[in-house]
C-alpha positions as CSV (number, residue, x, y, z in Angstrom):
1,X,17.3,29.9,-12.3
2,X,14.6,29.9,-9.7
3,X,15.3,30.2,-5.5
4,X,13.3,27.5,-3.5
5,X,13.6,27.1,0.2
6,X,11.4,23.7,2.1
7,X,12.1,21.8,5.4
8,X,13.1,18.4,4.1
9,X,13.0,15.6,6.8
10,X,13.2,18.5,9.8
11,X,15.9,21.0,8.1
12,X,15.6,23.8,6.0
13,X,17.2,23.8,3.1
14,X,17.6,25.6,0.0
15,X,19.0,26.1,-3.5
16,X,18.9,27.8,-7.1
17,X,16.9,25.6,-9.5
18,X,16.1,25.2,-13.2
19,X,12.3,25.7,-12.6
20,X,12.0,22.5,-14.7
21,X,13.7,20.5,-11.8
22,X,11.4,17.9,-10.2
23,X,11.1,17.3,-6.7
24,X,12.8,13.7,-7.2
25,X,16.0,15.8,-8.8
26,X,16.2,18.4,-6.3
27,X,16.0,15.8,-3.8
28,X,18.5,13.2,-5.7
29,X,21.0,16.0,-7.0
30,X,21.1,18.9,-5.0
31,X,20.5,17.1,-1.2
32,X,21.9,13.9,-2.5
33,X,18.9,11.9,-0.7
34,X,19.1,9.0,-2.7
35,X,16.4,6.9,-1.0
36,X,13.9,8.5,-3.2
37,X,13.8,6.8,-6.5
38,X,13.1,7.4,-10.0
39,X,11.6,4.4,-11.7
40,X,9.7,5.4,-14.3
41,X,9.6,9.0,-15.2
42,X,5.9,9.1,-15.9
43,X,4.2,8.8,-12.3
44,X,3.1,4.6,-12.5
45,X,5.6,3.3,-10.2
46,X,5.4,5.1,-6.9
47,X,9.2,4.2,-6.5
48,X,9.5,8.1,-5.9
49,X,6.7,8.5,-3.2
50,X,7.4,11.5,-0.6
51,X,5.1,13.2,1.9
52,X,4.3,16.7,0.4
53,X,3.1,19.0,4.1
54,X,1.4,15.3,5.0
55,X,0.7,13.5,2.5
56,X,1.8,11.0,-0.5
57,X,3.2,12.7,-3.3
58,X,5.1,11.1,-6.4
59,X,8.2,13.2,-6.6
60,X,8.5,12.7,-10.2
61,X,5.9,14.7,-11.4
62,X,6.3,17.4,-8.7
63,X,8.6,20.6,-9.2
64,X,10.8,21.8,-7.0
65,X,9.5,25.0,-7.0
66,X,5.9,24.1,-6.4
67,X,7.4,22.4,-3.2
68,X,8.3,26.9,-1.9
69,X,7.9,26.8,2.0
70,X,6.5,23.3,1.8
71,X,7.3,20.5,4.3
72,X,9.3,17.2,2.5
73,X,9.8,13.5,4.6
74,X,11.6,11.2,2.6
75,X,12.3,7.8,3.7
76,X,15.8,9.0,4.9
77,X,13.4,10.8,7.9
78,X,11.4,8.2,8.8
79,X,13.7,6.6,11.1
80,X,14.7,7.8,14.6
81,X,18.6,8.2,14.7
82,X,19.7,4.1,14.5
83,X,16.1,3.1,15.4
84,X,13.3,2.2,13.0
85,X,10.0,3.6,11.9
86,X,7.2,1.0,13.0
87,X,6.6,0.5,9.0
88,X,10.5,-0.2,8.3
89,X,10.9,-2.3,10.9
90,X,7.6,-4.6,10.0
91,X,8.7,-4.1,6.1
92,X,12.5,-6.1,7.4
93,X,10.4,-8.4,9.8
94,X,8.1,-9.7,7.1
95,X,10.4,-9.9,3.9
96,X,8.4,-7.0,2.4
97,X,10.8,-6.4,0.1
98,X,13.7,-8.1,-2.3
99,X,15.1,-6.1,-4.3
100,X,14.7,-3.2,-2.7
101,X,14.1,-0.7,-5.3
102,X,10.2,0.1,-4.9
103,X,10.6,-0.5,-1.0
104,X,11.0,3.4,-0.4
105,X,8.4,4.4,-2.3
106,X,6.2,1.7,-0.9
107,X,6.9,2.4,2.8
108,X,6.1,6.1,2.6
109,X,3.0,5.4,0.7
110,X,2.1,2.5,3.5
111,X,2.9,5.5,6.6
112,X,0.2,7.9,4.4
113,X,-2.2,5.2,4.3
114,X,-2.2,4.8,8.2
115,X,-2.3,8.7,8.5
116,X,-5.3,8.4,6.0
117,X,-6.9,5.2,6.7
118,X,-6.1,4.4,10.4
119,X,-4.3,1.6,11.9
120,X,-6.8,-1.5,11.4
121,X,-6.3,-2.0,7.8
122,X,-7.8,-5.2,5.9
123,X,-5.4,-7.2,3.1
124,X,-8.4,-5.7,0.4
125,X,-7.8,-2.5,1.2
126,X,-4.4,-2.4,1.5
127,X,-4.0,-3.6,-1.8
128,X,-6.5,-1.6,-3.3
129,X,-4.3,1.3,-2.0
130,X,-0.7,0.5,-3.4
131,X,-2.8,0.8,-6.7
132,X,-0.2,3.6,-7.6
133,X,3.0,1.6,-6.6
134,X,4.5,-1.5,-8.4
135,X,6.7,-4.4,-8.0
136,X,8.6,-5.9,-10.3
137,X,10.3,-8.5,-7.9
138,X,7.4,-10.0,-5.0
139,X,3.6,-10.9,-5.7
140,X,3.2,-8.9,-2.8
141,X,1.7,-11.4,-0.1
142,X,4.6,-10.1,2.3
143,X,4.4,-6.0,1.3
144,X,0.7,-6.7,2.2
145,X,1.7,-8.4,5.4
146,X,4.3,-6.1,6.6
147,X,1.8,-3.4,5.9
148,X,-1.1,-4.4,8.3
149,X,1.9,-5.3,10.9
150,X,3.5,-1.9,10.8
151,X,-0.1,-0.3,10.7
152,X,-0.8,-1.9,13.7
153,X,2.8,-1.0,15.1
154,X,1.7,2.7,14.3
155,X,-1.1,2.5,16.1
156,X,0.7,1.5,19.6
157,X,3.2,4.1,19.5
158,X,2.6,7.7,19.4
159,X,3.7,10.1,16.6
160,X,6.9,10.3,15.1
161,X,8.2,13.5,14.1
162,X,11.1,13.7,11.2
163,X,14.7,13.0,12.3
164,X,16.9,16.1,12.1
């Protein structure tokens, strides 16, 4: 077993792992944060997309252990107590989701591309950007939409930090 210690979504935590354990397990099992989830095993989906110390990571093919000291956000920190992060809340306003299941992964990928990218993002490159996240359910037209919406949304309010 292997000791690993990160601030996930504002709290320290820890725990003795299998060093083969992925992020997306230790996450799942151990903190029982079940918003991040596992699609596909093999890093196409983006259904298991966190923010590794800032930025988009797919949980899948991360370890645990390579996460030592490391700051996680999961979509279970986005929000602010009852109240939504800009991206969640345009994601509900324009039906950017159905099913449901790729909608975590998609939403934290969306708030890196705004940290990235900036707030004034065009339909092109927003959808050049989800390259690495998939849908089974929508054609996309309204993940698109709630995208540039909740960029925008990002861009009028200031910084968010994780909930604790």
């Amino acid at each position: 077993m292997a000791s690993v210690s990160m601030t996930v979504n504002g709290k320290a935590v820890s725990g003795d792992v299998d060093p083969r354990t992925l992020l997306v397990q230790f996450l799942r099992e151990h903190l029982r944060l079940t918003g991040t989830h596992v699609g596909c095993d093999t890093s196409q989906c983006g259904a298991c997309v966190v923010h590794l110390d800032g930025q988009a990571v797919k949980a899948c093919t991360t370890l645990a252990v390579q996460c030592e000291g490391a700051d996680i956000l999961t979509i279970e920190g986005l929000a602010n107590g009852s109240e939504l992060h800009p991206m969640q809340a345009a994601f509900r306003e324009h039906h950017g989701l159905q099913c449901g299941f790729c909608t975590p992964g998609m939403i934290m990928t969306a708030v890196d591309m705004v940290n990235r990218l900036g707030n004034e993002l065009d339909d092109h490159t927003i959808r050049e950007e989800l390259e690495g996240n998939l849908c089974r359910c929508t054609g996309y037209h309204n993940i698109v939409k709630a995208i540039g919406a909740g960029a925008r949304a990002m861009g009028s309010q200031p910084l968010q930090q994780a909930a604790e």
